[in-house]
Structures are given as C-alpha cells and as structure tokens.
N, CA and C atoms as a LAMMPS dump frame, in Angstrom:
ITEM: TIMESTEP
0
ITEM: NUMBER OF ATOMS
537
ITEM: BOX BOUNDS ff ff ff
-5.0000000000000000e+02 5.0000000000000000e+02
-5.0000000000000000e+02 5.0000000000000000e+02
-5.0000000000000000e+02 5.0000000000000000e+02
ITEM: ATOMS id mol type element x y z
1 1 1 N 17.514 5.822 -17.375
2 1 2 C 16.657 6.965 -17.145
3 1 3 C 15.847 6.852 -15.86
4 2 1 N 16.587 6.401 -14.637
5 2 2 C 15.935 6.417 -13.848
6 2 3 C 14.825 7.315 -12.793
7 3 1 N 15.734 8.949 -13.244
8 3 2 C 15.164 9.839 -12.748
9 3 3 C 13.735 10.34 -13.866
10 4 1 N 13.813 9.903 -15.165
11 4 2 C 12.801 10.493 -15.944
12 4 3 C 11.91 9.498 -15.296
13 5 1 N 12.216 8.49 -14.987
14 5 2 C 10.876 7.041 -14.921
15 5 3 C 10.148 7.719 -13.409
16 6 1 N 11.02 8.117 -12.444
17 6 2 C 10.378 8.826 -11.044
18 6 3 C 9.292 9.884 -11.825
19 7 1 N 10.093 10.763 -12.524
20 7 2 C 9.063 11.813 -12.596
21 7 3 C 7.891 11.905 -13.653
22 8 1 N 7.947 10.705 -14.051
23 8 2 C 6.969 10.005 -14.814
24 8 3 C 6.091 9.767 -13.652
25 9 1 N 6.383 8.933 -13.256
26 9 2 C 5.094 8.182 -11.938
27 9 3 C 5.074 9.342 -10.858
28 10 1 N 5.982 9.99 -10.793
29 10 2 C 5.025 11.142 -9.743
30 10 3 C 3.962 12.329 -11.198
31 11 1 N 3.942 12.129 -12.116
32 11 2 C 3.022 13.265 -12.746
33 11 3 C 1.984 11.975 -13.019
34 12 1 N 2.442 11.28 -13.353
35 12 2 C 0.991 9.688 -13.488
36 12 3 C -0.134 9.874 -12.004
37 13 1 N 0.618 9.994 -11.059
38 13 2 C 0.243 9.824 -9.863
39 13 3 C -0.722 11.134 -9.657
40 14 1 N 0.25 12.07 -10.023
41 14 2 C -0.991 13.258 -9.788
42 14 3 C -1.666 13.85 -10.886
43 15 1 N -2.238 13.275 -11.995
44 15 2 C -2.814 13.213 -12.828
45 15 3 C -3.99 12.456 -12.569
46 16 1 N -3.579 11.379 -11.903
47 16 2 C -4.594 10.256 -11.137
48 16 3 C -5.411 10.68 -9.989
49 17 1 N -4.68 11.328 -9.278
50 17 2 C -5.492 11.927 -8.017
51 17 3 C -6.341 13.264 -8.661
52 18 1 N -6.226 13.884 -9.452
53 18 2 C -6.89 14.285 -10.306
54 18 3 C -8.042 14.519 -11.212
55 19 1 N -7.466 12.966 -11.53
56 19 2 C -9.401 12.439 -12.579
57 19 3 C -9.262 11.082 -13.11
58 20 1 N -9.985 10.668 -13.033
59 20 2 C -10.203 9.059 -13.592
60 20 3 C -8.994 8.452 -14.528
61 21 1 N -8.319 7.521 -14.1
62 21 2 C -7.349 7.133 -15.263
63 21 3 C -7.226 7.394 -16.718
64 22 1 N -9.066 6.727 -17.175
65 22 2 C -9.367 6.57 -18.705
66 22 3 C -9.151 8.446 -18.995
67 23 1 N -9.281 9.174 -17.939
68 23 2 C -9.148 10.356 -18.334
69 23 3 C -7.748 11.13 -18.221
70 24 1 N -6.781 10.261 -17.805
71 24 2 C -5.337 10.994 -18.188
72 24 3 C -4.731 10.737 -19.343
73 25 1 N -4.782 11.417 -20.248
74 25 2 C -3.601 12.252 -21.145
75 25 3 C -2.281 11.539 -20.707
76 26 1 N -1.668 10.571 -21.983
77 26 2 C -0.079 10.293 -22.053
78 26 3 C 0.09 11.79 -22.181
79 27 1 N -0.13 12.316 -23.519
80 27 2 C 0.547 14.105 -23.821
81 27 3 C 0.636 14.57 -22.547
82 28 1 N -0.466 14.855 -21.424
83 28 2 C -0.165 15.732 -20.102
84 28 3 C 1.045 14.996 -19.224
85 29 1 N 0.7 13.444 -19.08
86 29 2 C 1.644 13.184 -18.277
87 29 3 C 3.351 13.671 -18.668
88 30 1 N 3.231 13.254 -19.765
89 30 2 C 4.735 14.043 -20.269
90 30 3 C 5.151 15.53 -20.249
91 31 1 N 3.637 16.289 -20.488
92 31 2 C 4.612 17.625 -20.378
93 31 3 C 4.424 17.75 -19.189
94 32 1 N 3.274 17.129 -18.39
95 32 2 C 4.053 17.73 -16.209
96 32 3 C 5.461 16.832 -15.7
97 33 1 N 5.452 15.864 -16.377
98 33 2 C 6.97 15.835 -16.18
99 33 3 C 8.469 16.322 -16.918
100 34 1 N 7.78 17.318 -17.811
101 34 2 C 8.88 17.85 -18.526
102 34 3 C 9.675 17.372 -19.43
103 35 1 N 9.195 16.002 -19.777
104 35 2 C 10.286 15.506 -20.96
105 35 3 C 9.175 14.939 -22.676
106 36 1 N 9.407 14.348 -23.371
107 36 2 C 8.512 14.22 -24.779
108 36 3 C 7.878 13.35 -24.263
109 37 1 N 6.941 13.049 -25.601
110 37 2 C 5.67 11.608 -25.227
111 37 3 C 6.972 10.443 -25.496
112 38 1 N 7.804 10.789 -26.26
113 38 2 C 8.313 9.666 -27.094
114 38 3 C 9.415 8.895 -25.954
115 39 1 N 9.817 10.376 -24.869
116 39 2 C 10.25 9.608 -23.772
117 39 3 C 9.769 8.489 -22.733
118 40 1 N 8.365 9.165 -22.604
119 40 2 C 7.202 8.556 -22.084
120 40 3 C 6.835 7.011 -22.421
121 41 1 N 6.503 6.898 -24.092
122 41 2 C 6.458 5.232 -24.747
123 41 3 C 7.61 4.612 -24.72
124 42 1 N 9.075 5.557 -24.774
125 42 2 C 10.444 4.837 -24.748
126 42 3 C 10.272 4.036 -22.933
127 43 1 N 9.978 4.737 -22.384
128 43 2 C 10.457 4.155 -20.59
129 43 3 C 9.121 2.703 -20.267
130 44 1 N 7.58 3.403 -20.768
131 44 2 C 6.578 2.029 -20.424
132 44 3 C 5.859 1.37 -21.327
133 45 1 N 6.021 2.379 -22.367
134 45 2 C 5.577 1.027 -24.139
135 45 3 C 4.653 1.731 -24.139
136 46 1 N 3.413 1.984 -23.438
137 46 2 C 2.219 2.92 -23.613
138 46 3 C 1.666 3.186 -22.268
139 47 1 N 0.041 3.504 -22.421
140 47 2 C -0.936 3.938 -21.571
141 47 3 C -0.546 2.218 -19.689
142 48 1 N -1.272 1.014 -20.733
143 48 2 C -0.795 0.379 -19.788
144 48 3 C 0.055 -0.15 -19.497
145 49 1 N 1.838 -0.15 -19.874
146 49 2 C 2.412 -0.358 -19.488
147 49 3 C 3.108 0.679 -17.498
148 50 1 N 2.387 2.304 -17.858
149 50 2 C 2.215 3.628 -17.225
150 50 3 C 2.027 2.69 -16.064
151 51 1 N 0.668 2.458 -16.107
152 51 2 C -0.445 1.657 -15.034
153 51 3 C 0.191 0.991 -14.575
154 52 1 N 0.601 -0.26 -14.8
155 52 2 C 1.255 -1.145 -14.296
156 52 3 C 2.043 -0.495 -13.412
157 53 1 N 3.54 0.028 -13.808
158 53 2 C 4.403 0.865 -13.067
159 53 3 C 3.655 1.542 -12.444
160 54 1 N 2.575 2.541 -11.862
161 54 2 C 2.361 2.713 -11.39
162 54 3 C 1.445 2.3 -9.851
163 55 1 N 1.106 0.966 -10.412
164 55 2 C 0.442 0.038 -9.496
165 55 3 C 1.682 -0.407 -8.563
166 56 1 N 2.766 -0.949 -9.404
167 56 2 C 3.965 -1.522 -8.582
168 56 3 C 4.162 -0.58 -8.057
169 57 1 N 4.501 0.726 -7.87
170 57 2 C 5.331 1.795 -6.923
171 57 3 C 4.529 2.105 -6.221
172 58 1 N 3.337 2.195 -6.076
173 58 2 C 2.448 1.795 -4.766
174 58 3 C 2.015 1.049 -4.366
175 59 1 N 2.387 -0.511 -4.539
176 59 2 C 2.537 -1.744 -3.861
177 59 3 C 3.744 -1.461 -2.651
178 60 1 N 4.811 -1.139 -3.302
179 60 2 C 6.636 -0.78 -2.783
180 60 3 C 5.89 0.032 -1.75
181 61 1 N 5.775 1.087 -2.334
182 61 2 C 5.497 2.602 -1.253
183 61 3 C 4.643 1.805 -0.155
184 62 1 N 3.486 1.308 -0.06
185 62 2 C 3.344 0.86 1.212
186 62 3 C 4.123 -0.391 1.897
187 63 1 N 4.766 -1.487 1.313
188 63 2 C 5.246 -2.503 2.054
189 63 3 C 6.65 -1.566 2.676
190 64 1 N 6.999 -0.396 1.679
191 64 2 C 8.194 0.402 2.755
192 64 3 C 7.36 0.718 3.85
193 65 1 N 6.435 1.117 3.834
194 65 2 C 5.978 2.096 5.253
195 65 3 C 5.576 0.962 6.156
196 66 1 N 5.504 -0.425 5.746
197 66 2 C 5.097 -1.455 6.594
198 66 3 C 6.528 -1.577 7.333
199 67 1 N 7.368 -1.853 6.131
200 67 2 C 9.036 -2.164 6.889
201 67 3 C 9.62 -1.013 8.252
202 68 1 N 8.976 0.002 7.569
203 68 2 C 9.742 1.285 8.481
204 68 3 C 8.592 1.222 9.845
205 69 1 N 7.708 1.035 9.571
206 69 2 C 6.735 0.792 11.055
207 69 3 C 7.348 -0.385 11.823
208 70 1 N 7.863 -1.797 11.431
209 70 2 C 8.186 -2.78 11.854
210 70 3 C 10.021 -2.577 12.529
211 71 1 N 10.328 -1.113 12.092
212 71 2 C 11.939 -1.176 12.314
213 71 3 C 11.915 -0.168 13.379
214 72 1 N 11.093 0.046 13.699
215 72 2 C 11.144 0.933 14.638
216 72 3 C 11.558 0.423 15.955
217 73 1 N 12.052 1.067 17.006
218 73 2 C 12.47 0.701 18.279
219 73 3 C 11.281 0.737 19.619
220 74 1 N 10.373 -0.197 19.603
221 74 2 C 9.932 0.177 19.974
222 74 3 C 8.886 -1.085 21.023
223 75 1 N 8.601 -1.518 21.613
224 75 2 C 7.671 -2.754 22.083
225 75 3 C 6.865 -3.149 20.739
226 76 1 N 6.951 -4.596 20.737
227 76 2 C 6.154 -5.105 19.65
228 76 3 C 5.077 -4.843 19.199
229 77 1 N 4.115 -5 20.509
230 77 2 C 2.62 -4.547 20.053
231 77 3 C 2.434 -2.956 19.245
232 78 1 N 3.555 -2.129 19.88
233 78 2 C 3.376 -0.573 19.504
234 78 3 C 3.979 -0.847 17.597
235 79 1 N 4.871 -1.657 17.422
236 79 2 C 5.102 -1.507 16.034
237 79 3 C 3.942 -2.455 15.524
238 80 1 N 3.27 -3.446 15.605
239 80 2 C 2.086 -3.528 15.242
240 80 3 C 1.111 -3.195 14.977
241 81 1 N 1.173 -1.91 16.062
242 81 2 C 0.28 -0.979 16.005
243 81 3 C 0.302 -0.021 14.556
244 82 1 N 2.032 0.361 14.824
245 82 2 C 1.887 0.981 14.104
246 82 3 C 1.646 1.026 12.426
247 83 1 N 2.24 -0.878 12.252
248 83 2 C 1.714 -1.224 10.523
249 83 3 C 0.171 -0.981 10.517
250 84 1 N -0.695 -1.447 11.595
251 84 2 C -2.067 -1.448 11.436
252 84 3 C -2.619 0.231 10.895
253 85 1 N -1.814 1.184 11.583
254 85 2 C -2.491 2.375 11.712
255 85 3 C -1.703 2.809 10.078
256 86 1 N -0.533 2.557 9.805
257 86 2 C -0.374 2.624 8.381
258 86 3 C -1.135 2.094 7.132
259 87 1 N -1.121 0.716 7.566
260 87 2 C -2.351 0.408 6.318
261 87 3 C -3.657 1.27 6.423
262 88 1 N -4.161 1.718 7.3
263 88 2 C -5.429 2.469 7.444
264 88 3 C -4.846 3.764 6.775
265 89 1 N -3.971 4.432 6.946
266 89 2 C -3.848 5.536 6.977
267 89 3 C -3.33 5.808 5.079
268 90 1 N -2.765 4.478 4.728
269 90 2 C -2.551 4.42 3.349
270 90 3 C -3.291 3.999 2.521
271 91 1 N -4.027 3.269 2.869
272 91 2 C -5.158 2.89 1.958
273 91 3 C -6.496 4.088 1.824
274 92 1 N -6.856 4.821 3.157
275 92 2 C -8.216 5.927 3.018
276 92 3 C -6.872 7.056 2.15
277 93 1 N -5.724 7.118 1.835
278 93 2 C -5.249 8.151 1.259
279 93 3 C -4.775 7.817 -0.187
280 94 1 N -4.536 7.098 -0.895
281 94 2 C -3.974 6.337 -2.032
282 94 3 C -5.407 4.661 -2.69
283 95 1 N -6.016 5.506 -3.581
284 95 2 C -6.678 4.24 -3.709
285 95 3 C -6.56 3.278 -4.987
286 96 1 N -4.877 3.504 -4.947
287 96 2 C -4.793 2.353 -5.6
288 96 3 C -4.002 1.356 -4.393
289 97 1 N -3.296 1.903 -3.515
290 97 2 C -3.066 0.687 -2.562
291 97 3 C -4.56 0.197 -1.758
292 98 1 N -5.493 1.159 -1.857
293 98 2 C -6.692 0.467 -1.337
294 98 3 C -7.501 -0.808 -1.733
295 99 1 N -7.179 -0.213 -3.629
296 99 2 C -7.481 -1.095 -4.022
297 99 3 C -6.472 -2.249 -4.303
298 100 1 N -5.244 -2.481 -3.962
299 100 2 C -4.554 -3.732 -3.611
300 100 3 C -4.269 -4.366 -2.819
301 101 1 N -5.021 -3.811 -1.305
302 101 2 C -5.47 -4.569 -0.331
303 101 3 C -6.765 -4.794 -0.328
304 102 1 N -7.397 -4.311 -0.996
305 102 2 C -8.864 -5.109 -1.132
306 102 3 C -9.488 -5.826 -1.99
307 103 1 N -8.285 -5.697 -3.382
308 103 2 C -9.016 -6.652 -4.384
309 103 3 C -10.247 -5.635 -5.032
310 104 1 N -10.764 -4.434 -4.609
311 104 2 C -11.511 -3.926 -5.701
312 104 3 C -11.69 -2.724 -5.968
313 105 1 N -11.624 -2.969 -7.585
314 105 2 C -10.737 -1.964 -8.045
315 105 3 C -11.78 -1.281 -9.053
316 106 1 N -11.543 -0.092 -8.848
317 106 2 C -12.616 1.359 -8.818
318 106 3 C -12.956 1.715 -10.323
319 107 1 N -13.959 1.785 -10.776
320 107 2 C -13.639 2.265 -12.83
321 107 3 C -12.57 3.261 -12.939
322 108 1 N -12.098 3.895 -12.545
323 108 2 C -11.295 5.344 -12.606
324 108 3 C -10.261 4.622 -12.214
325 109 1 N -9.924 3.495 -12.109
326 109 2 C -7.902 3.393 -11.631
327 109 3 C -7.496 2.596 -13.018
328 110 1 N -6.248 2.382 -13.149
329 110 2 C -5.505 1.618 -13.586
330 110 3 C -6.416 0.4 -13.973
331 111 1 N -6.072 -0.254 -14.777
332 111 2 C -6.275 -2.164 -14.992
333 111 3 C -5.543 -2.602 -14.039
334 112 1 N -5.479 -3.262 -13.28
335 112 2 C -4.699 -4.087 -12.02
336 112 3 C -4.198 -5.099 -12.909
337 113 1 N -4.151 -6.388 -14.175
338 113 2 C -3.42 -6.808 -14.756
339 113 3 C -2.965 -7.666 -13.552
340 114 1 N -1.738 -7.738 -13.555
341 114 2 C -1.073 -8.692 -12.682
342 114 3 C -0.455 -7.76 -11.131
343 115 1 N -1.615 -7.24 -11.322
344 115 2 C -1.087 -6.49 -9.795
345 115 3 C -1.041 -7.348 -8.881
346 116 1 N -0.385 -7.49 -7.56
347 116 2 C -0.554 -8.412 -6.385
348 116 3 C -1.932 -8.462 -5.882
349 117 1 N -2.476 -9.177 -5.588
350 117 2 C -3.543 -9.267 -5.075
351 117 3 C -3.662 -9.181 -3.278
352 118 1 N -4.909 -9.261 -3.001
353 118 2 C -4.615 -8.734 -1.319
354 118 3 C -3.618 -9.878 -0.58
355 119 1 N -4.238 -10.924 -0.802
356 119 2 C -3.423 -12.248 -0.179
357 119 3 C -1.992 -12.267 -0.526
358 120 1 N -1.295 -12.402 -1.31
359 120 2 C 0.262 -12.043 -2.248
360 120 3 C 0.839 -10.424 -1.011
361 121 1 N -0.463 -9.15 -0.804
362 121 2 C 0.155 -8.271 -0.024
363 121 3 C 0.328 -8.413 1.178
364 122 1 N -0.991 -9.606 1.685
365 122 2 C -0.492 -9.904 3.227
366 122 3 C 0.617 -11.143 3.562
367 123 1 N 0.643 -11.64 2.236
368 123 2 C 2.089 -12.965 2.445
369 123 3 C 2.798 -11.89 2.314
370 124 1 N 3.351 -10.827 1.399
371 124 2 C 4.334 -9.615 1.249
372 124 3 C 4.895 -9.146 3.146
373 125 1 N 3.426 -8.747 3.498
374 125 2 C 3.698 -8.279 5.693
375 125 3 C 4.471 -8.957 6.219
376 126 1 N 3.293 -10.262 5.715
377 126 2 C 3.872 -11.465 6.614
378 126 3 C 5.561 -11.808 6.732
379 127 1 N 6.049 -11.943 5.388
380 127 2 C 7.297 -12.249 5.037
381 127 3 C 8.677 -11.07 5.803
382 128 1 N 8.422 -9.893 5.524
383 128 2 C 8.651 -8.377 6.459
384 128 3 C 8.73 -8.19 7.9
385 129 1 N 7.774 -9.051 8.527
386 129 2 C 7.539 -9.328 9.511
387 129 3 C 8.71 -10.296 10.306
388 130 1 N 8.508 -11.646 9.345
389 130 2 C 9.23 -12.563 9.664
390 130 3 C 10.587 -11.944 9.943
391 131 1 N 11.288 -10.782 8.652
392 131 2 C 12.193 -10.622 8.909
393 131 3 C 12.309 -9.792 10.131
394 132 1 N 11.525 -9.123 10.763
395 132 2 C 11.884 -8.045 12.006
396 132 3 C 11.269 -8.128 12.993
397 133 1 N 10.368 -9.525 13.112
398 133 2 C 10.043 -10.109 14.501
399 133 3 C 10.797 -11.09 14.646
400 134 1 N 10.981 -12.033 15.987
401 134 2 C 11.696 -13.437 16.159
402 134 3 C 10.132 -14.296 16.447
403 135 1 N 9.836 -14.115 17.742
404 135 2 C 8.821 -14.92 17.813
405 135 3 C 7.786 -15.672 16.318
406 136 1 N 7.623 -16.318 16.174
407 136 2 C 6.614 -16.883 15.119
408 136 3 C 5.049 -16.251 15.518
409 137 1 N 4.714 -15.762 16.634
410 137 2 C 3.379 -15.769 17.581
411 137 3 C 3.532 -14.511 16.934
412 138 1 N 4.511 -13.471 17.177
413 138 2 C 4.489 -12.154 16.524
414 138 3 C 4.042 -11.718 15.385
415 139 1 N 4.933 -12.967 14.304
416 139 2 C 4.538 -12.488 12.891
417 139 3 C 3.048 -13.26 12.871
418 140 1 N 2.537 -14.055 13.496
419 140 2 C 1.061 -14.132 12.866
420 140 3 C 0.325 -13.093 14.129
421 141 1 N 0.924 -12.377 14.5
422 141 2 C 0.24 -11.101 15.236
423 141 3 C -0.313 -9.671 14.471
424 142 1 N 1.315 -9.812 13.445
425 142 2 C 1.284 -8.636 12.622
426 142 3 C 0.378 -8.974 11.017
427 143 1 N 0.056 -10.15 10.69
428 143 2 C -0.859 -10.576 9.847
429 143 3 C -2.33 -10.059 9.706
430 144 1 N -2.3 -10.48 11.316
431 144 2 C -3.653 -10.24 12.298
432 144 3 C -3.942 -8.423 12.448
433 145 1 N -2.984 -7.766 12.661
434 145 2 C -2.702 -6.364 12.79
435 145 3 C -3.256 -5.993 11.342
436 146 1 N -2.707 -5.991 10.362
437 146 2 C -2.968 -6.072 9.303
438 146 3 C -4.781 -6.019 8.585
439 147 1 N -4.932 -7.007 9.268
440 147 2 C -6.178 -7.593 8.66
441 147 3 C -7.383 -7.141 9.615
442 148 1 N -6.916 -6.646 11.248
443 148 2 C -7.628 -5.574 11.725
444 148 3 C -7.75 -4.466 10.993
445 149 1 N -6.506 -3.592 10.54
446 149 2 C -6.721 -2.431 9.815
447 149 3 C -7.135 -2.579 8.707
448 150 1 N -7.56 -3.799 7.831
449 150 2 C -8.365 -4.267 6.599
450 150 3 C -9.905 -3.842 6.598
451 151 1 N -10.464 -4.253 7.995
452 151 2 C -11.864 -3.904 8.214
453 151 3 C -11.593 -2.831 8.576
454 152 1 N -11.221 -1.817 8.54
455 152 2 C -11.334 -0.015 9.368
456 152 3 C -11.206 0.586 7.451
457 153 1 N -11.03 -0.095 6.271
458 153 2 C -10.346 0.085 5.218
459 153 3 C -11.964 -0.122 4.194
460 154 1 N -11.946 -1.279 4.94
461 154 2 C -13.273 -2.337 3.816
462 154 3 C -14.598 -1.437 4.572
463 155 1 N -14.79 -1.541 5.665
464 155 2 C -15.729 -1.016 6.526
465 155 3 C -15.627 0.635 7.219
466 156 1 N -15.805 1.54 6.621
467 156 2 C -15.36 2.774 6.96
468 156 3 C -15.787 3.49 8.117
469 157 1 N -15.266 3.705 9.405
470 157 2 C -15.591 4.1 10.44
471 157 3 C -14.302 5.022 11.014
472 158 1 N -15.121 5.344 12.105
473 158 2 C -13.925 6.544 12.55
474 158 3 C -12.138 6.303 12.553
475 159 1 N -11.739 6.64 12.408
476 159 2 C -9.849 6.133 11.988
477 159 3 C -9.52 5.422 13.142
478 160 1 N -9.033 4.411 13.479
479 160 2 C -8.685 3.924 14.562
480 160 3 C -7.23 4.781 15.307
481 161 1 N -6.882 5.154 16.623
482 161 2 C -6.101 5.192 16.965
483 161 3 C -4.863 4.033 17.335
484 162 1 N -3.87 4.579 18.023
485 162 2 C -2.902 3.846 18.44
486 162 3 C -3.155 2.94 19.6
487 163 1 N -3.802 3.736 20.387
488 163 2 C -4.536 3.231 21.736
489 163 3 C -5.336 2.131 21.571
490 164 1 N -6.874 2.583 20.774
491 164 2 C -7.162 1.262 19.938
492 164 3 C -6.239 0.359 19.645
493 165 1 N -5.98 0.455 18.975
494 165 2 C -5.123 -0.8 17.764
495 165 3 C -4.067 -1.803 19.261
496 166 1 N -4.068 -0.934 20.016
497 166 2 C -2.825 -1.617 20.91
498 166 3 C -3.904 -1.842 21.561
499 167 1 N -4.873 -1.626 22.031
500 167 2 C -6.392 -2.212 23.18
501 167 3 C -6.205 -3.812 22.059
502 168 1 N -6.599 -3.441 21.131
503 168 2 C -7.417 -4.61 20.614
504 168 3 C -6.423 -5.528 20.227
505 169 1 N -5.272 -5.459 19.604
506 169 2 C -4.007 -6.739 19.789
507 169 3 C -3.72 -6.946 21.382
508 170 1 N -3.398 -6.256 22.032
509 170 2 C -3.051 -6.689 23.7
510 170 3 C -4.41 -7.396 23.857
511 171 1 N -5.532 -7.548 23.83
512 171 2 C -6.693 -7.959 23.735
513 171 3 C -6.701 -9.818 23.118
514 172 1 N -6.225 -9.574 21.911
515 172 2 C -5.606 -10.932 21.136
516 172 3 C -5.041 -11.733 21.471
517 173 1 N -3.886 -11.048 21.722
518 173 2 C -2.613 -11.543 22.532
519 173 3 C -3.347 -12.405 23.99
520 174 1 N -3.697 -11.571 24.558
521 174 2 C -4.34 -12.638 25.947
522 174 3 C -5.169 -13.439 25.858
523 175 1 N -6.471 -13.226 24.293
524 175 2 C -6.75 -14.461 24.259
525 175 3 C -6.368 -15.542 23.858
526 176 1 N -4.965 -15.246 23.062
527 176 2 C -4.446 -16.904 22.456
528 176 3 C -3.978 -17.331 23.754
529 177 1 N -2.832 -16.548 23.975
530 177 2 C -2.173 -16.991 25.554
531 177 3 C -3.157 -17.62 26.077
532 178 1 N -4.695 -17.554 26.742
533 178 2 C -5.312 -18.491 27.273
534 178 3 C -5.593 -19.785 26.951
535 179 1 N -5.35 -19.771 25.636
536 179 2 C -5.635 -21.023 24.512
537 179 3 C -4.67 -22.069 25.143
C-alpha cells in the first residue's frame, strides 16, 4: 500500500501545518486521505506510529534537497551555497525538520522518539557530501555550510542570500588556506 502510506503522510502533514499534533484527529487524517481509520492503524499501528513516519519523511525530504543541491553542476562553493540556503529555507518552512536540526522540539509536533538527532543529520550531509565532493577540505566545507545555515535557523535574522553564503564560505576557505 504504498500509495495509501503517501497519502497518509501528505494529509498527516497538512493536518499538522494546521494545528498542534495532540490536536489531529486519526478519524480526519483518514477521511482527507480518503481511505478508513482501519486502513490508517493497518499501515502505522496508531497515533505514534503516524509521527514517527512522519518525522522520517521529513528527515528524507530534506537530506534529498541536500543531495539535489550537492548534484548540481555547478562550482563548489555555489553548491554549498546552495545546501546552506536549503537548510535555511527548509527548516523556517517545515518545523519538524527544524526541529531535527535543532534538537528542539515544539509541544505541538510529533514525539521525536528515535528521530535522528541534529548530529546523526549533519553526519547524514556529511556522508552526501562525501559522496559528491572529492576533496576531503570540501566535505568539511559543506558541514561548515551547514552549520552556517544552523545559526540563520537557531538565531532568526534576515534570510541569508546566495551572495552571502558564498561571501562567507569563500571567506573560510581563505582562512584555512592561510593556516
């Protein structure tokens, strides 16, 4: 039932963006996705099994948008750029990946349970990285990228641009090189 389990977690999801977890309805989630409750307990056992699955598919959903920023064709620093400006841009929009890069987690979400924790998501980059940089200097560039767009996440200030994000790694970059 793979397609009922999608449209499970997309009506979980916008049920969530919605109103406080403790306040979604198994009954609603099932009838906005159109199938019984009994389909619903058949696919995640209950309320938190839901959660869970839903924590994991927005763990996935951003380490894809990390992969697809990192596959891009493009000068290194600019795909650095661009995971940095993704984690910013996914975390102020989705706060349950906010809250799995930051470790804290809001009364209104899910139980996190054995969700990844932030460190587990930046070994997750890191590892992503490894695969689609060569240099070693790179992937602890894109760590670093990362953990720039952590404070624009943790610390809320104007959205960083591209320009930014590439000022301030080209910035990095020349100071290790001096090292």
């Amino acid at each position: 039932m793979p397609a009922a389990r999608e449209t499970l977690l997309e009506a979980a999801g916008a049920a969530l963006s919605a109103r406080p977890w403790p306040a979604v309805r198994m009954v609603d989630v099932a009838a906005a996705a159109g199938v019984s409750r009994q389909t619903l307990y058949n696919e995640f056992g209950g309320k938190g099994g839901l959660g869970r699955a839903l924590i994991r598919r927005e763990s996935e959903w951003y380490l894809d948008g990390v992969e697809r920023a990192l596959s891009t064709p493009a000068p290194t620093s600019q795909r650095l750029a661009a995971v940095a400006e993704w984690t910013v841009r996914a975390a102020r929009a989705h706060p349950l990946v906010r809250a799995l890069l930051t470790g804290f987690w809001e009364p209104g979400l899910p139980a996190a349970g054995r969700a990844p924790g932030p460190g587990e998501l930046a070994r997750a980059v890191r590892d992503r990285a490894a695969a689609a940089l060569v240099p070693a200097q790179d992937v602890q560039r894109c760590e670093l990228a990362v953990r720039l767009a952590l404070s624009y996440v943790v610390a809320p200030g104007e959205e960083p641009g591209a320009g930014e994000l590439l000022r301030l790694l080209s910035a990095q970059n020349r100071t290790a090189g001096a090292r």
